[in-house]
C-alpha positions in Angstrom: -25.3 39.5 10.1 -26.4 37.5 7.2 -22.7 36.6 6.6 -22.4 34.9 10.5 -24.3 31.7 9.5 -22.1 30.9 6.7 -19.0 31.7 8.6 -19.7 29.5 11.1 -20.7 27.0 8.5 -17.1 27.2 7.0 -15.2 27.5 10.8 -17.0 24.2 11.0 -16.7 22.5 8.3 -12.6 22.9 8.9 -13.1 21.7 12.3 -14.7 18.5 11.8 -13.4 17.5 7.9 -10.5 15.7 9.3 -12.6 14.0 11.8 -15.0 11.8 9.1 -12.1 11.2 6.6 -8.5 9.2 6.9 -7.7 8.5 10.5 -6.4 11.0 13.1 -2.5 12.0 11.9 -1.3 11.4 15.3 -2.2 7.7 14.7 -0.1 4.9 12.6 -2.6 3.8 9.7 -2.3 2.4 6.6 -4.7 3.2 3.7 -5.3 0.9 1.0 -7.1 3.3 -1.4 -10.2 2.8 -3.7 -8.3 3.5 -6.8 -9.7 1.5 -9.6 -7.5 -1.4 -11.5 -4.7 -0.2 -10.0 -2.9 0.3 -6.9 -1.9 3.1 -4.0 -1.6 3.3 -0.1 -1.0 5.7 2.0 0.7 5.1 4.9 0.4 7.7 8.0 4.1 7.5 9.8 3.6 9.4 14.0 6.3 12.0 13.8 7.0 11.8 10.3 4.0 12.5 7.9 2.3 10.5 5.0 4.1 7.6 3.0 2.6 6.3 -0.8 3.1 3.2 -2.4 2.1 3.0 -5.6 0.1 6.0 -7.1 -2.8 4.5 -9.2 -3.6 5.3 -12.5 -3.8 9.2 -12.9 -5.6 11.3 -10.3 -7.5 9.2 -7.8 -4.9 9.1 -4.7 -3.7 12.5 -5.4 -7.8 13.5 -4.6 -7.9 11.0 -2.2 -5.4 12.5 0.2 -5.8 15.6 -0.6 -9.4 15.6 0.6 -8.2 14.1 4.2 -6.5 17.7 4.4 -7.9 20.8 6.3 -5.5 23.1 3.6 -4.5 22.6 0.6 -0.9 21.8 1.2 1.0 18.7 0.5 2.0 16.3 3.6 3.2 13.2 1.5 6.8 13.2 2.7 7.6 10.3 0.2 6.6 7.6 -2.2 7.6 3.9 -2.9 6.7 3.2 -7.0 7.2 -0.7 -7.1 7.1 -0.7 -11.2 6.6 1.6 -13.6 3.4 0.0 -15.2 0.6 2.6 -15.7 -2.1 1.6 -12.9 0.7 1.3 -10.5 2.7 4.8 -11.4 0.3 7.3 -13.5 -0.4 9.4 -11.0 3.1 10.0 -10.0 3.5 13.2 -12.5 0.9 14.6 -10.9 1.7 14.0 -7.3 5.2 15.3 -8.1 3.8 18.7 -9.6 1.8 19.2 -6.4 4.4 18.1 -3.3 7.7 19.0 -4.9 9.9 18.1 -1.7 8.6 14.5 -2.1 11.5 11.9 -2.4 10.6 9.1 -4.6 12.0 5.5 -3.8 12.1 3.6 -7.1 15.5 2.2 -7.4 15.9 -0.6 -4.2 16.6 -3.9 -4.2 16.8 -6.9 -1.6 18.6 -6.1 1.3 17.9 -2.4 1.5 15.6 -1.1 4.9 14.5 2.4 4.4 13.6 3.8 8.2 11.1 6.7 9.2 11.2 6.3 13.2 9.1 3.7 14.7 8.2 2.6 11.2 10.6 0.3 8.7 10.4 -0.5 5.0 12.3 -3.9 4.2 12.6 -4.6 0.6 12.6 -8.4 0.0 12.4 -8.1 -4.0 14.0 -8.1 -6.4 17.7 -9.6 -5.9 18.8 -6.5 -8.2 17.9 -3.7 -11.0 17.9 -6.3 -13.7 16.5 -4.6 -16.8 16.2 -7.5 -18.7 14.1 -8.7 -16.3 9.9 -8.9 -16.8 8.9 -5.5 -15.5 6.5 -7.2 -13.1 9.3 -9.3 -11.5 11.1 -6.2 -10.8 8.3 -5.1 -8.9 9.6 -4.0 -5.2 7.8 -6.2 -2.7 8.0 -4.3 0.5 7.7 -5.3 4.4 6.2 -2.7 6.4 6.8 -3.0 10.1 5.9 -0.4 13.0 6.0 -2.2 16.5 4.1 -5.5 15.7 2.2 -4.1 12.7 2.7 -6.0 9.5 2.1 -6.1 6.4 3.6 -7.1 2.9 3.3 -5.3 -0.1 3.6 -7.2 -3.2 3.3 -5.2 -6.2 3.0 -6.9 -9.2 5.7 -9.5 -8.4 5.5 -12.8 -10.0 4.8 -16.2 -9.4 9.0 -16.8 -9.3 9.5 -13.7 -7.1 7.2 -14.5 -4.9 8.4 -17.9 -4.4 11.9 -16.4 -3.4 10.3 -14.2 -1.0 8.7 -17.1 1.0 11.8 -18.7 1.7 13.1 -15.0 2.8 10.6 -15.1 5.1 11.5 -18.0 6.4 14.7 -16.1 7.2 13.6 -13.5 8.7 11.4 -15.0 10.8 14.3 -16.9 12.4 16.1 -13.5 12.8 12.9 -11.8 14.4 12.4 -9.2 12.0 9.0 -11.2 11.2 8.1 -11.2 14.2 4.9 -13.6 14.0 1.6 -14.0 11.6 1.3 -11.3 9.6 -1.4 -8.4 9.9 -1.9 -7.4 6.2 -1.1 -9.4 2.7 -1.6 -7.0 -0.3 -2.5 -9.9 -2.8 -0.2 -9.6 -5.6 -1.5 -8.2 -9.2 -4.8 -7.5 -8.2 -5.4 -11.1 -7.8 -4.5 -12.5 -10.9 -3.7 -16.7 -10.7 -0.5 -16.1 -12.1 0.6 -13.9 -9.7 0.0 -15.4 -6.2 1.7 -17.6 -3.6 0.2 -20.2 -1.7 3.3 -21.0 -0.5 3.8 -17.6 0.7 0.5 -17.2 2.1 0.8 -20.5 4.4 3.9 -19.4 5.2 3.0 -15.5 6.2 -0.5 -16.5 8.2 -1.8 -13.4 7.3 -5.4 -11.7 8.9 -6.2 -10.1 5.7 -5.8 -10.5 2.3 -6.3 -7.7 0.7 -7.0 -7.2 -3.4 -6.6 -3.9 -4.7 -8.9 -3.8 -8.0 -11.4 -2.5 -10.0 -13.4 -3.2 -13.2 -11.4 -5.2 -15.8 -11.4 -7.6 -18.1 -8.3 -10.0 -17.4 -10.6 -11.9 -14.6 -9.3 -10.2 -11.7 -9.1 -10.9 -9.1 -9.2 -14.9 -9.8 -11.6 -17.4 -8.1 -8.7 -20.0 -7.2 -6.8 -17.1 -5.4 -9.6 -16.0 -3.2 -10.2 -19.8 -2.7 -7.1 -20.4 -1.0 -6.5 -17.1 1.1 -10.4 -18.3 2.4 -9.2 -22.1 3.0 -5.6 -20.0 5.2 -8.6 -18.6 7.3 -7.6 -14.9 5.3 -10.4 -12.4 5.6 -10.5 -11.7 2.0 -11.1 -8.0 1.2 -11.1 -6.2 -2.3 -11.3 -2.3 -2.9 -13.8 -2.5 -5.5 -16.1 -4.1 -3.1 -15.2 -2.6 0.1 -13.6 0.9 -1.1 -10.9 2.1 0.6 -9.3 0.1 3.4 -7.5 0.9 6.5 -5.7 -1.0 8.9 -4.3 1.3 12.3 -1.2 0.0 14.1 -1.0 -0.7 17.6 
């Protein structure tokens, strides 16, 4: 009899953990995860499973969806690495010891679309696999669209990259794959000066600005850069202050 209390404890516990953590899986959402100077979200697909971009440093993301989990198996169907710098692809070892079956998308370059369903992953940078190229500006700058949900995911792409990509925008607007302002901005570089588009940003419109950082000494993220998302009327929000961020799609 003794034992009954704690196995109703433990029947609950399992019942209501995935109520108070990520959002329901039967929902689109997309996570922007409290991971330090560095940068990972997870993105819930309806029908498909869990998406990453980016996999922080070293074991943050992998404990952060893990915990969102009644059992301790792996639903991360697949994960977007935009550069091989450490804060951006540490944790990838890990994650790839744990879900084996994950495929990892490393390799794309403008022009490719990678579809799950309702949900589409344009890649608008870089123009190629240029090694010689600064690793940041072969960062993967990613548009994420499920019905009018979207958001752009910028990596570490520089100044020049991001320049590029405002003028595709301007071209995909025209063609409707842009559909209209956008939902979510993942400000580049964890908000560094050198890193950041206002040109992009008045093009783009978006709601929210988001800055995934955490405690660091290179000045992130920079005063001018939340100064202009402010003055584009872009809810500024940052993962050290705010801790992990989610956006649900319609």
């Amino acid at each position: 009899m003794k034992l009954f209390p704690y196995a109703i404890f433990i029947v609950g516990y399992y019942l209501i953990r995935p109520l108070v953590l990520l959002p329901q899986d039967s929902k689109f959402y997309i996570s922007f995860l409290n991971v330090g100077q560095g940068d990972s979200f997870v993105i819930n697909i309806p029908s498909y499973g869990r998406v990453l971009v980016d996999t922080g440093m070293n074991y943050q993301s992998n404990y952060l969806t893990a915990r969102s989990l009644v059992l301790p198996l792996c639903d991360i169907k697949a994960v977007f690495i935009t550069h091989y710098d450490s804060d951006h692809a540490g944790g990838l070892e890990r994650f790839s010891k744990f879900c084996r079956n994950m495929v990892v998308y490393d390799d794309l370059k403008f022009g490719d679309v990678v579809g799950f369903g309702s949900t589409k992953i344009y890649v608008l940078s870089p123009p190629d696999r240029n090694p010689l190229r600064d690793i940041n500006n072969n960062s993967l700058v990613l548009l994420l669209k499920y019905h009018d949900f979207e958001a752009l995911l910028t990596g570490d792409a520089g100044l020049s990259m991001l320049e590029s990509v405002s003028n595709i925008v301007d071209v995909y607007k025209s063609k409707g794959i842009i559909a209209g302002d956008l939902d979510v901005y993942k400000v580049a570089h964890h908000g560094s000066r050198y890193n950041s588009s206002k040109n992009l940003i008045d093009a783009l419109k978006p709601a929210h600005c988001i800055i995934s950082v955490g405690k660091n000494n290179y000045g992130h993220p920079s005063k001018e850069v939340i100064q202009y998302s402010g003055d584009a009327r872009c809810a500024v929000q940052r993962t050290d202050r705010d801790g992990t961020i989610t956006f649900t799609g319609r």
